[in-house]
C-alpha positions in Angstrom: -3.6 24.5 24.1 -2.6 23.8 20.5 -1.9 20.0 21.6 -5.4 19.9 22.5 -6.4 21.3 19.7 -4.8 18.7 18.1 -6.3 15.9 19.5 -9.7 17.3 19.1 -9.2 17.5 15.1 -7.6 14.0 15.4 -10.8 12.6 16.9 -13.2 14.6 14.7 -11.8 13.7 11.7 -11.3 10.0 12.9 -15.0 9.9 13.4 -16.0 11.3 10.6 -13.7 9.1 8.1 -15.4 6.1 10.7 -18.9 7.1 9.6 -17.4 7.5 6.1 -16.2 4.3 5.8 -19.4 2.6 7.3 -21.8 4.1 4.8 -19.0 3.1 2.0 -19.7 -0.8 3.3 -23.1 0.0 3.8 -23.5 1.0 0.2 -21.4 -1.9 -1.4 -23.2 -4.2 0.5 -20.2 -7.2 -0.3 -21.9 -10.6 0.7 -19.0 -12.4 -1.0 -15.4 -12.2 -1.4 -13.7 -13.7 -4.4 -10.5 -14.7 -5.4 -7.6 -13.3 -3.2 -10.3 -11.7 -0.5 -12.2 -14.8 -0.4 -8.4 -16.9 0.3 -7.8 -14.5 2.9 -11.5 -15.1 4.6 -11.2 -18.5 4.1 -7.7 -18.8 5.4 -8.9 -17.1 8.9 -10.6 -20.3 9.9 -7.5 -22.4 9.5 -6.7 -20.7 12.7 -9.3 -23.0 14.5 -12.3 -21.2 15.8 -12.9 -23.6 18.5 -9.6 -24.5 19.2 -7.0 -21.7 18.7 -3.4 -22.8 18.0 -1.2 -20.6 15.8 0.3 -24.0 14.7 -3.3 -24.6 12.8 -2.3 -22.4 10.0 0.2 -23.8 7.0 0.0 -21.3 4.1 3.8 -20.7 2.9 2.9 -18.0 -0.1 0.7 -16.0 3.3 2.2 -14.6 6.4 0.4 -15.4 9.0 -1.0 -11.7 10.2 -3.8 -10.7 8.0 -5.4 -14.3 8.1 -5.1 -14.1 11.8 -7.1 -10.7 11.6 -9.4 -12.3 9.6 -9.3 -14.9 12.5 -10.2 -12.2 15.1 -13.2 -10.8 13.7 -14.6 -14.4 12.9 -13.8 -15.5 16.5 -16.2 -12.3 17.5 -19.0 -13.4 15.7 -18.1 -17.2 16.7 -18.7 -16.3 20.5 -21.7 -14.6 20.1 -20.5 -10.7 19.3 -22.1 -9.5 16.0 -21.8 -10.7 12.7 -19.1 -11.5 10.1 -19.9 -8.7 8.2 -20.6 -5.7 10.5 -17.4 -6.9 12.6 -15.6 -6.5 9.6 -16.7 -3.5 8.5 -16.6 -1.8 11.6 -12.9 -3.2 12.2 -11.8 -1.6 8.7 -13.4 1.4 9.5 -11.8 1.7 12.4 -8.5 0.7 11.4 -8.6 2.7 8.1 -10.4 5.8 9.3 -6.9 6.0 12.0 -4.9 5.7 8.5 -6.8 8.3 6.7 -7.7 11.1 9.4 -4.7 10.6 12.1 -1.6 8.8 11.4 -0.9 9.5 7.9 -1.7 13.2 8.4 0.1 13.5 11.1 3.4 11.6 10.1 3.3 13.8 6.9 3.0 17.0 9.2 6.2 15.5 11.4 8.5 15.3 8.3 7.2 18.0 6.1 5.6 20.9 8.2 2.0 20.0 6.6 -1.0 21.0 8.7 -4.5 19.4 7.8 -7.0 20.8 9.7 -10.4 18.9 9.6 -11.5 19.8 6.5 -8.8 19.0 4.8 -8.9 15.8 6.7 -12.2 14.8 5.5 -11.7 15.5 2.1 -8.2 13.4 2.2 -10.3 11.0 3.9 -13.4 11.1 1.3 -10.6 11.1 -1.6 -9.0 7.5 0.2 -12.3 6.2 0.2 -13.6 6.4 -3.6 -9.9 5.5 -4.8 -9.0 2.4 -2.5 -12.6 1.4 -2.4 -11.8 -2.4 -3.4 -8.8 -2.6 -0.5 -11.3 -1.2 2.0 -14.5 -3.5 1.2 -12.9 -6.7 0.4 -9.9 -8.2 3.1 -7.2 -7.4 1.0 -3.9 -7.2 2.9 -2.6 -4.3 1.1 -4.2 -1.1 3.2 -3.7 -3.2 6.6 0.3 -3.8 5.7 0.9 -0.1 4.7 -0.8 1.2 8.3 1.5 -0.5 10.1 4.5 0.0 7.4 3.0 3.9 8.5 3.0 4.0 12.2 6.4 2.4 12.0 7.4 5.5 10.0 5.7 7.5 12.3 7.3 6.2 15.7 10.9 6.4 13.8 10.3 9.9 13.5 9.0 10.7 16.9 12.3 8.7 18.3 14.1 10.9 15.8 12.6 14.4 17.3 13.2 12.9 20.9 15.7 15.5 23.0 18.4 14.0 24.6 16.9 14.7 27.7 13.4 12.1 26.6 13.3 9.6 29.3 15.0 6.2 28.4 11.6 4.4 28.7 9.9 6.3 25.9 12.8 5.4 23.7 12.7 1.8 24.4 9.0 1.5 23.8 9.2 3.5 20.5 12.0 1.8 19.8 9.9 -1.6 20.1 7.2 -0.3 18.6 8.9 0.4 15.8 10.0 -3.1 15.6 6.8 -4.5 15.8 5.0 -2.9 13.5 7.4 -3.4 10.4 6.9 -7.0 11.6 3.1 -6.8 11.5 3.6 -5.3 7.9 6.0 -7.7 6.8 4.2 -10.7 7.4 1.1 -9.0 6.4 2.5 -8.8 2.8 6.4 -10.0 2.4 7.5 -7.3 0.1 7.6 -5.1 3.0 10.7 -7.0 3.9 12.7 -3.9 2.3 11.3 -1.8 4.8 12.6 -3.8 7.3 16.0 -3.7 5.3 16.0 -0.4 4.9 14.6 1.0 8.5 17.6 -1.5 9.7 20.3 0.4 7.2 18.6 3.7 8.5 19.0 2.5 12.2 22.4 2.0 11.4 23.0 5.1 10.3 21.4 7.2 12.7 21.5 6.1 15.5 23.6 2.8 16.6 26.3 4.2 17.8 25.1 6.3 20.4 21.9 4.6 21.3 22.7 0.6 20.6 20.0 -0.3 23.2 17.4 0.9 20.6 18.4 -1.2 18.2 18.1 -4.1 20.3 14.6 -3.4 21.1 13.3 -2.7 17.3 14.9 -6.5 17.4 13.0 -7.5 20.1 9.8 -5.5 18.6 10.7 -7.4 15.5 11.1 -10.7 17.1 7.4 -10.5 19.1 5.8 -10.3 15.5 8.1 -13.3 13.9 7.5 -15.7 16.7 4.1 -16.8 15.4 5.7 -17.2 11.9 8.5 -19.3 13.6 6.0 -21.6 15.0 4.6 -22.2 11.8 7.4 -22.7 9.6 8.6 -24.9 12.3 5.8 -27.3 12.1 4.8 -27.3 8.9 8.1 -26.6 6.8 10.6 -28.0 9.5 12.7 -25.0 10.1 12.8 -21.8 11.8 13.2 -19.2 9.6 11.0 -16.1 10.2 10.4 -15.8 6.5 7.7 -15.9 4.8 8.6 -19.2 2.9 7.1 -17.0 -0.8 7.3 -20.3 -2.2 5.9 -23.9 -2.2 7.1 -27.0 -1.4 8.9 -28.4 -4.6 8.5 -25.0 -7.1 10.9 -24.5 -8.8 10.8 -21.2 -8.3 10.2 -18.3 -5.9 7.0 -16.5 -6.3 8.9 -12.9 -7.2 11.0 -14.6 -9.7 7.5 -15.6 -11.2 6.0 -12.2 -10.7 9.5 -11.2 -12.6 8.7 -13.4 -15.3 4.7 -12.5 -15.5 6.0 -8.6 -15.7 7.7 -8.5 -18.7 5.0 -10.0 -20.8 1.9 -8.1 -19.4 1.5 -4.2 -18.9 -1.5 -4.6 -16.0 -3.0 -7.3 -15.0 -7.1 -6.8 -13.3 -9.7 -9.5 -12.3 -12.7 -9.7 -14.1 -16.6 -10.2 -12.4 -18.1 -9.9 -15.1 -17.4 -13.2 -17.6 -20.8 -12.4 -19.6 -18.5 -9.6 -21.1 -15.4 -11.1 -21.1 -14.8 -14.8 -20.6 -12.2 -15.5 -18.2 -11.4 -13.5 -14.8 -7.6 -13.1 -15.5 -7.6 -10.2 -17.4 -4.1 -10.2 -18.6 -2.9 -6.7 -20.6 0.0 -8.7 -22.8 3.0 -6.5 -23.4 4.4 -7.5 -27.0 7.4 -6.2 -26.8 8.0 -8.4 -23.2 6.8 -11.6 -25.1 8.8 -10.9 -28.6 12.1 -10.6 -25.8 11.3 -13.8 -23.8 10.0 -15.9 -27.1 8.2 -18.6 -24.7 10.9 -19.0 -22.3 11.2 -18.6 -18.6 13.7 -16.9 -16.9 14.9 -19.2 -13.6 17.3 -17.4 -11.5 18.1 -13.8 -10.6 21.2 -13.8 -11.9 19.5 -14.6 -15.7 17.2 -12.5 -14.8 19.6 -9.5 -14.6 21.7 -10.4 -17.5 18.3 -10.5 -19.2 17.5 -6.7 -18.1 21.3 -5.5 -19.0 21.0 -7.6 -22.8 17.5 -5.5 -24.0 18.4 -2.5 -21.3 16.3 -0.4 -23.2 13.5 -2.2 -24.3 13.0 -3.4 -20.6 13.4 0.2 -18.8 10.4 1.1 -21.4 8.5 -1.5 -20.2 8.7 -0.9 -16.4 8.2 3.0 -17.6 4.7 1.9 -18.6 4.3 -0.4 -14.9 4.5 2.7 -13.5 2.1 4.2 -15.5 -0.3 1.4 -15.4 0.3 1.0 -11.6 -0.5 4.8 -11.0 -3.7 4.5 -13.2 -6.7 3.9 -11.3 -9.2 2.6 -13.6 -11.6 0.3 -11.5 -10.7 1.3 -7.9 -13.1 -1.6 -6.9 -10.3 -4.1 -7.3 -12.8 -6.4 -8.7 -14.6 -5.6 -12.2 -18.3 -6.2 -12.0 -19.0 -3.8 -14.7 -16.3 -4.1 -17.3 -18.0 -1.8 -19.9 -19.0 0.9 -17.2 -17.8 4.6 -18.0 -14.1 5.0 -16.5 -13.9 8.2 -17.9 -14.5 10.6 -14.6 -12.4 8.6 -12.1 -9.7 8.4 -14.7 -9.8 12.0 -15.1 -10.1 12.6 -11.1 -7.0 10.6 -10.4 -5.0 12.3 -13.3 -5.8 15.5 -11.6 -5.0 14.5 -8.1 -1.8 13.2 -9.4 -0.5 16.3 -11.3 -1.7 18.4 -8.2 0.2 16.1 -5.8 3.0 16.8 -7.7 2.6 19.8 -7.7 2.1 20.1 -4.0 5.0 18.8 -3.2 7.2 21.1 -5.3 5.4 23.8 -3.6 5.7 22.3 -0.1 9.3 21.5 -0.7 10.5 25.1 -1.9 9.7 26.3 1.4 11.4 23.8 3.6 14.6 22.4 3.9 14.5 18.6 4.2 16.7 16.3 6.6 18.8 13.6 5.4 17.0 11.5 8.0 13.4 12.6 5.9 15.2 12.2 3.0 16.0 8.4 3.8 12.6 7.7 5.7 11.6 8.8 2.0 13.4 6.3 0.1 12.8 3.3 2.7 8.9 4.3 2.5 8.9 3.8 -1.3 11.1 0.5 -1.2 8.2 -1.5 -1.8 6.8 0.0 -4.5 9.9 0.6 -6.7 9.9 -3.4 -6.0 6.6 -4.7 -7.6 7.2 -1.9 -10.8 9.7 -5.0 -12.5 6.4 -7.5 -11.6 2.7 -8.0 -12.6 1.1 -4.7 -12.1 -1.7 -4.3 -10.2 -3.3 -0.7 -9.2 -3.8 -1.6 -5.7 -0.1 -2.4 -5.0 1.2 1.8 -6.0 -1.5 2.5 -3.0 2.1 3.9 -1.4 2.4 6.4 -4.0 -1.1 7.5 -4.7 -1.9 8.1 -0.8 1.0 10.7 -0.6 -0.1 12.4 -3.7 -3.1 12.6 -2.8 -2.9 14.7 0.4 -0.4 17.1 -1.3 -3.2 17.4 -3.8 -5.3 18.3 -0.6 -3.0 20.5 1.1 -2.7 22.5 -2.6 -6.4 22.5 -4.2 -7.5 24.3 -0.3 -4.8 26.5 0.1 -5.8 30.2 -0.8 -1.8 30.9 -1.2 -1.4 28.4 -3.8 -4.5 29.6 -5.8 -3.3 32.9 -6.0 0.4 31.7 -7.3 -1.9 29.2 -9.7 -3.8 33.0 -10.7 -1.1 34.2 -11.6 0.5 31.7 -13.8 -2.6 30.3 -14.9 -2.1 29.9 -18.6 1.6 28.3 -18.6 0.1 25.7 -15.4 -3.1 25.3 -17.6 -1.3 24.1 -20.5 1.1 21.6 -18.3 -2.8 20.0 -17.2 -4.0 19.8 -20.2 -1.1 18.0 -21.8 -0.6 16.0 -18.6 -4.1 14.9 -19.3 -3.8 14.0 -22.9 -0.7 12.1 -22.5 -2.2 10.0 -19.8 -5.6 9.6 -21.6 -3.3 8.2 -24.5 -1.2 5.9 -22.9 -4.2 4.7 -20.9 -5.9 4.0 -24.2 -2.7 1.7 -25.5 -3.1 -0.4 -22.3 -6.9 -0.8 -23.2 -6.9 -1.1 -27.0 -5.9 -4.9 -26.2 -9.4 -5.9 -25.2 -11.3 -2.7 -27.0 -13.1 -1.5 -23.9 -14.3 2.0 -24.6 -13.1 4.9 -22.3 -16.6 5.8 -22.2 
């Protein structure tokens, strides 16, 4: 009975978030998708519409997966099955609604005892929505990557909670699925590569020597998803590496020893719609203090690049201090800027809030239960990726890790009668923690800004 009850608030809230996400499209109305969406789009053809081969497709900076969903939805429309655009949305809003309203919820409820019931699910769902509005409208890879960085969480965790006595099939197929999907996220968005990393250090740990057959499945899992990538590095780069290449022919450097180089000179960087306010569509938010360091120069190997970090220790850790910040701070949660002037002052001060009440929540959450080692590490591998792109140029949309869990602690908390009436009761000294939380962000938000003098209101 309580299974079923399960599923039934599984598939209510799914639809719901579905219809959700629909009348989000519906109300964007996006005819055309610039800069990195656009690439993506355009990159879906290279696939060959009337003549599939995965060999069509050459991008070395681009796995090959998210093109080749942009492929899929194309091919629809191509043979006669709706249009670009509803496919699309109705793809996303499948795809993202499952995030939202199922898997998420319910991989958070596996490792930390958290029960969202339908409500709670909506409103997680509703929050997602207004937040990660630019990564759902546009095809951005970053939602699509974490899903299946997600589910791969998820069936770790149900292998994990297997009895002994679980048949041997159900192990294997986890243990492939597991595989594949940290191979669909991968090469989805290569910095997902220490997830792999660390799933495979977690693997080792846990579980390899009594159950070494599952570890050759999440290989073989892992090795279905690289094969396409194979293929192509094969034919266009002549070798068969399973990497993403992250770099072009000739560069003389890789593109995260770039990124490296772009983050110490700019706090955040945002693209900019609207040129008849401000000129260009880089909007660059220069960090002085990064560009008095570097004076001009580039930094061309790691191993500079560390000596670099230990030289100005402490001006660089207060640099990455403020990524994080600037990462964390939602400001234009359309990924795109059509309205650079527009008042940011309400979803500033929404996100703020979520953010001290997902802390919050999961103080509260974790007083009352005692947390595994294996949770503990699932925890660490799951923020891998984020703790990577902090030393890099910031962008909003790449924290979406960290947001989403504080976010549904912020759920769980702000409907949870019990946690109102400790909040009641320590009202004052939590009020003044807000309130100072608040001004501190509003401050350090308006240090980031002051560079181009765009008004909070």
């Amino acid at each position: 009975m309580k299974e079923r009850n399960k599923i039934q608030t599984g598939l209510a809230g799914f639809l719901l978030g579905f219809i959700c996400i629909l009348i989000l499209h519906k109300a964007a109305q996006v005819q055309v998708y610039p800069y990195d969406s656009g690439v993506y789009w355009g990159m879906g053809k290279e696939f060959g519409l009337a003549d599939f081969r995965f060999q069509n497709y050459g991008e070395s900076l681009r796995g090959y997966v998210y093109p080749f969903f942009c492929y899929l939805i194309q091919k629809l429309s191509y043979m006669g099955v709706g249009v670009d655009q509803w496919n699309f949305w109705i793809a996303s809003g499948i795809l993202y609604s499952f995030l939202f309203t199922v898997l998420f919820p319910e991989t958070m409820e596996r490792m930390f005892g958290i029960h969202m019931g339908i409500i709670k699910r909506c409103v997680f769902c509703d929050i997602c929505c207004c937040f990660f509005k630019g990564m759902i409208i546009y095809p951005l890879s970053d939602l699509f990557a974490f899903t299946f960085a997600v589910l791969a969480i998820y069936l770790f965790v149900c292998y994990m909670g297997n009895e002994e006595g679980e048949l041997l099939c159900k192990k294997i197929i986890l243990s492939a699925g597991m595989g594949f999907c940290l191979g669909i996220a991968y090469y989805a968005r290569p910095i997902y590569l220490a997830v792999i990393l660390g799933f495979f250090a977690l693997m080792l740990y846990s579980i390899v020597f009594e159950k070494k057959l599952s570890l050759l499945f999440l290989l073989i899992g892992l090795g279905i998803a690289a094969f396409p990538q194979m293929l192509i590095n094969h034919t266009h780069f002549h070798t068969w590496s399973p990497l993403v290449l992250t770099a072009e022919e000739g560069a003389e450097m890789s593109l995260y020893l770039q990124q490296l180089n772009w983050g110490l000179v700019m706090q955040k960087y945002e693209t900019n719609m609207d040129l008849e306010t401000y000129g260009s569509a880089r909007m660059v938010f220069r960090d002085t203090i990064g560009e008095k360091l570097l004076n001009g120069g580039v930094i061309r190997s790691y191993f500079l690049y560390i000596k670099f970090c230990i030289k100005y220790f402490a001006d660089v850790a207060m640099i990455y201090l403020k990524h994080v910040f600037n990462g964390m701070d939602i400001v234009y949660p359309g990924v795109y800027i059509w309205k650079l002037n527009e008042n940011r002052f309400f979803t500033q001060f929404f996100n703020y809030t979520f953010i001290i009440c997902g802390l919050d929540g999961i103080f509260y959450t974790m007083k009352k239960l005692k947390l595994s080692k294996v949770n503990l590490c699932v925890s660490g591998v799951y923020i891998l990726p984020v703790l990577l792109v902090i030393p890099t140029a910031v962008e909003t949309r790449f924290f979406v890790a960290c947001h989403i869990v504080l976010y549904l602690f912020a759920v769980n908390v702000l409907l949870n009668k019990q946690w109102w009436k400790d909040f009641w009761e320590r009202k004052w000294k939590k009020s003044i923690k807000y309130v100072a939380f608040l001004g501190i962000c509003f401050l350090l938000n308006s240090q980031t800004f002051n560079c181009f003098g765009i008004p909070l209101w």
